[in-house]
N, C-alpha and C positions, 0 to 999 in steps of 0.2 A: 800301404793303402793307396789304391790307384787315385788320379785327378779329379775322376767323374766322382769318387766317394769323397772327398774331400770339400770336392765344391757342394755336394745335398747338405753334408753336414755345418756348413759354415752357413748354408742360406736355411737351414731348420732353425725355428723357431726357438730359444732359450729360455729357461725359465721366466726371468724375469718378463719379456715380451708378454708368456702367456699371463702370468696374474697382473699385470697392464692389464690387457686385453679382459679378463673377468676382474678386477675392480670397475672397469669401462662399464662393463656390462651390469653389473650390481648399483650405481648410480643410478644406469638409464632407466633401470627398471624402477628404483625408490621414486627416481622424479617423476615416472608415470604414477606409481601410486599416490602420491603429492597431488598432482595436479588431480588424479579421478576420485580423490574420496576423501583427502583431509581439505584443500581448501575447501570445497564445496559446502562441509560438514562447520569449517568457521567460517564461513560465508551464514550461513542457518542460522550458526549459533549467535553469532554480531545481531544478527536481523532479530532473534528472541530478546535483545535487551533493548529495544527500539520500542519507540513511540507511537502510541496510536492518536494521528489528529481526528477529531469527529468529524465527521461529515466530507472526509479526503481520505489520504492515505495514511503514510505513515513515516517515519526519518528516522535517523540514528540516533540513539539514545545509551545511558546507560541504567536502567531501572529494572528494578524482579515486579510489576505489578502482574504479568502475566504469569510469570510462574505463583505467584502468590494465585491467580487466579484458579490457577489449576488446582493448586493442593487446598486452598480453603473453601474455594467459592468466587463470585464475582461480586458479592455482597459484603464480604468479609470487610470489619469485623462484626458488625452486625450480625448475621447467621453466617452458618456454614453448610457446604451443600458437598455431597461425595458423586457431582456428577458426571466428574471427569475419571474420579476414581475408578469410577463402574466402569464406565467406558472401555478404561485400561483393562480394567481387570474383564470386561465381554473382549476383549484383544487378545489375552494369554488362554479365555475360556473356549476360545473357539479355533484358534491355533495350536494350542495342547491338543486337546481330543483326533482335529482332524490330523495332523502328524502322526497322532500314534496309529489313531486308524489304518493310514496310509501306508503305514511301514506295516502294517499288522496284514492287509493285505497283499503289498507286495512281497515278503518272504515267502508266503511257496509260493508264488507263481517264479519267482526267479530263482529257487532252488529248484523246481519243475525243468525251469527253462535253461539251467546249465547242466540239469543231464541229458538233454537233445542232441542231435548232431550239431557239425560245426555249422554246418548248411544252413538248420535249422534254429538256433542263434542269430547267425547273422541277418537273416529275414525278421526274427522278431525284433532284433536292438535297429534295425534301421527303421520299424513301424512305428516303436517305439520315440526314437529320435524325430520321425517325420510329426509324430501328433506334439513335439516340443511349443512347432511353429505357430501353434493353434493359439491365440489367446486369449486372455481371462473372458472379454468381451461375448466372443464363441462360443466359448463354452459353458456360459452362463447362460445364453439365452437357447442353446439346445435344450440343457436340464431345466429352464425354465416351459417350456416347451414339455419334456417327459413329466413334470411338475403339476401342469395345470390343469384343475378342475374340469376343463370340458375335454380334453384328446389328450390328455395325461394319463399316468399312472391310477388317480381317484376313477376318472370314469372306467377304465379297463377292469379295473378290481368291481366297479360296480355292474359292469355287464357281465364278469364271471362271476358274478350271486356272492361274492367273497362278502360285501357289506351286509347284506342281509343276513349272514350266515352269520356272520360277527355281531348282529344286534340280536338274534335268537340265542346266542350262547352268553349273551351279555358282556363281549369283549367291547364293543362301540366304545361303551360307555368312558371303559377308560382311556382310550385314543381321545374320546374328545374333551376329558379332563387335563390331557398334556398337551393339547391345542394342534391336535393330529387328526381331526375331523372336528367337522361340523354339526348341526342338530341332524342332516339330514345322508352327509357323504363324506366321504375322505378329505382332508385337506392338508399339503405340505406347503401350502406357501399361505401365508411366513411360518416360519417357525424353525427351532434349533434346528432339529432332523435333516433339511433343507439346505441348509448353510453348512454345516459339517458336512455332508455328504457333500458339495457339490467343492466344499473345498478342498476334501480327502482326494476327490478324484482331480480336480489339477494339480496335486502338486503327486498322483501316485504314478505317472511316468520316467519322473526324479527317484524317488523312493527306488525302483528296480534298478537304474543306471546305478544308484549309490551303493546298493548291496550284492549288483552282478561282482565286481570283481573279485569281494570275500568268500562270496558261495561258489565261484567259479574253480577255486584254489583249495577248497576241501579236499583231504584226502581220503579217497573213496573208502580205502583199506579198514578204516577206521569205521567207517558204517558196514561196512561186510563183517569185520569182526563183530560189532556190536551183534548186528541180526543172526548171526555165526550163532552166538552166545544164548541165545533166544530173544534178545529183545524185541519187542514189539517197535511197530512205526513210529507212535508216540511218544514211548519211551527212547526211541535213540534220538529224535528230536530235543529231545528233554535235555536229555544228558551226554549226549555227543555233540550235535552240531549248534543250540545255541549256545552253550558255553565257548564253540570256538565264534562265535560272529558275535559275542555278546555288545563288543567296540564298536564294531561298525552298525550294530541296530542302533545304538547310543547316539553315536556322531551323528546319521541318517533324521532319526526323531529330533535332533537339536537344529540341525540345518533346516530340515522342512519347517521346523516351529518358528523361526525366527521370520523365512520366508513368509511364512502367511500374516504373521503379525501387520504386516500392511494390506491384506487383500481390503478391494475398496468394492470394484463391482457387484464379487457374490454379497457379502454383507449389503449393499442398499437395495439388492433384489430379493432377497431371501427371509433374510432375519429382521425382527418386529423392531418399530424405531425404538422402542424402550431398550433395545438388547445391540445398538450402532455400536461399533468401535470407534477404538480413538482415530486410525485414518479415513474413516466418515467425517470424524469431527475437525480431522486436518484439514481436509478439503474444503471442508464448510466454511473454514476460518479463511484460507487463502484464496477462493474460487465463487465461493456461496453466495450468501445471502448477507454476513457479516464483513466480510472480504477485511480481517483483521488479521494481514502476513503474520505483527509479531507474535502473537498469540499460535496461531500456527507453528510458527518457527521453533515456538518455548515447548508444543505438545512432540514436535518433532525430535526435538534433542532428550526428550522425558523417554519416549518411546525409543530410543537408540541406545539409551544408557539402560533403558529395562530390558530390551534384546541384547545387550554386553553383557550384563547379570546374567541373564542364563547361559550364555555363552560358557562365562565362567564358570558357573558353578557346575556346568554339564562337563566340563573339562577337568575338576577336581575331583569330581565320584568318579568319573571314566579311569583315571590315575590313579585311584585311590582303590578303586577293583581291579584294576591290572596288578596292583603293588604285592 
């Protein structure tokens, strides 16, 4: 072995140096997750056992009046009120739907978009990244905007005769028994319709990012055979390619659902106060009219722990259909 190979080898790096070096590195990463998401999270939690003084703030405590407030009522034991229930539950009802929407529409456009060229890909995933920057605020008051009664979507359907044409065949009627017109015209705001849709489309820019790299990785072979064979479109859909994405649609709808469970702007623009979710009522507690942090705090950690639940349990079926 000549001198010059002798001395690289002696100044290379030895095992042990490198697992130093990645133990190093597995710390620094834990203490950044430490500091960005569990103190914070008992910081919340400390503050949900805390006191509300009347007519001030509020201090450190240890008492459940607030989580009692949540699960029985504010009256309890006197009556009982499921107002917070509902709440929750307008929180998983309106974040279910628009995730699955979301995913439902972006798989073919991003099964479209990875049989494109390479060229043509990377122009859409950067259009796609550019509208990330856009937020909730924006995009709420555009589709408020496409929404509204006089230079919306109602008056366009009503200068193309569509209204009319719907009240001579007798459809109106039922649009405005679901609270989707009026005695006289179309109306989406407020209403579910409104609120789902407008929250499908914030989060269906995510939706394509999350499901490009599984549809990108399909093996063509396998859909040429099928069509080979005669299957039709819908049939190799069916039974070739979702069965191989079945994971990643799963993982996709759980990520996005959890995500919206906090949308705050589309809900108080959109959907009727009887149908606010609970991060309406977060904020009302911390920011509002009641300005009761610990109460907030208590609906905060209720709503993390019911976002951990489906976490879970969307983690269990996902393994349990792969199995």
């Amino acid at each position: 072995m000549s001198a010059s190979a002798a001395e690289e080898a002696a100044s290379a790096p030895g095992p042990a140096h490198t697992d130093a070096s990645g133990a190093a590195l597995r710390l620094g990463l834990l203490a950044v997750l430490l500091v960005l998401c569990l103190v914070p999270f008992l910081f919340v939690l400390a503050i949900s056992f805390g006191h509300k003084i009347e007519g001030a703030g509020w201090e450190f405590g240890f008492e459940f009046t607030h989580y009692a407030r949540f699960f029985f009522g504010a009256a309890w034991p006197e009556s009982f009120s499921q107002l917070y229930w509902q709440r929750l539950g307008y929180s998983v009802y309106f974040a279910a739907i628009a995730a699955v929407l979301a995913v439902a529409l972006a798989f073919p456009f991003t099964y479209f978009l990875t049989r494109l060229s390479r060229l043509g890909q990377t122009i859409w995933l950067v259009i796609l990244l550019s509208s990330l920057s856009l937020s909730e605020v924006f995009i709420v008051m555009g589709w408020d905007i496409l929404l509204s009664a006089r230079s919306g979507l109602p008056a366009l359907l009503d200068a193309l005769g569509i209204t009319d044409w719907t009240k001579e065949i007798g459809w109106f009627r039922w649009f405005r028994d679901v609270g989707l017109a009026s005695p006289r015209n179309f109306k989406f705001k407020t209403s579910g319709f409104a609120t789902v849709l407008t929250m499908a489309y914030l989060v269906w820019p995510y939706a394509v990012i999350l499901l490009y790299p599984a549809l990108s990785r399909l093996d063509p072979s396998l859909i040429e055979a099928a069509r080979t064979m005669g299957a039709r479109p819908l049939t190799v859909t069916r039974t070739v390619i979702l069965p191989l994405v079945r994971l990643p649609l799963v993982g996709s709808s759980l990520l996005l659902f959890v995500f919206l469970l906090g949308t705050y702007v589309t809900v108080t623009v959109f959907a009727d106060p009887s149908q606010h979710t609970l991060a309406v009522s977060i904020y009302d507690s911390v920011r509002g009219s009641t300005l009761n942090a610990p109460f907030g705090a208590a609906q905060s950690v209720i709503l993390l722990v019911a976002a951990g639940g489906f976490l879970l349990a969307g983690r269990r079926l996902s393994a349990a259909a792969a199995s």
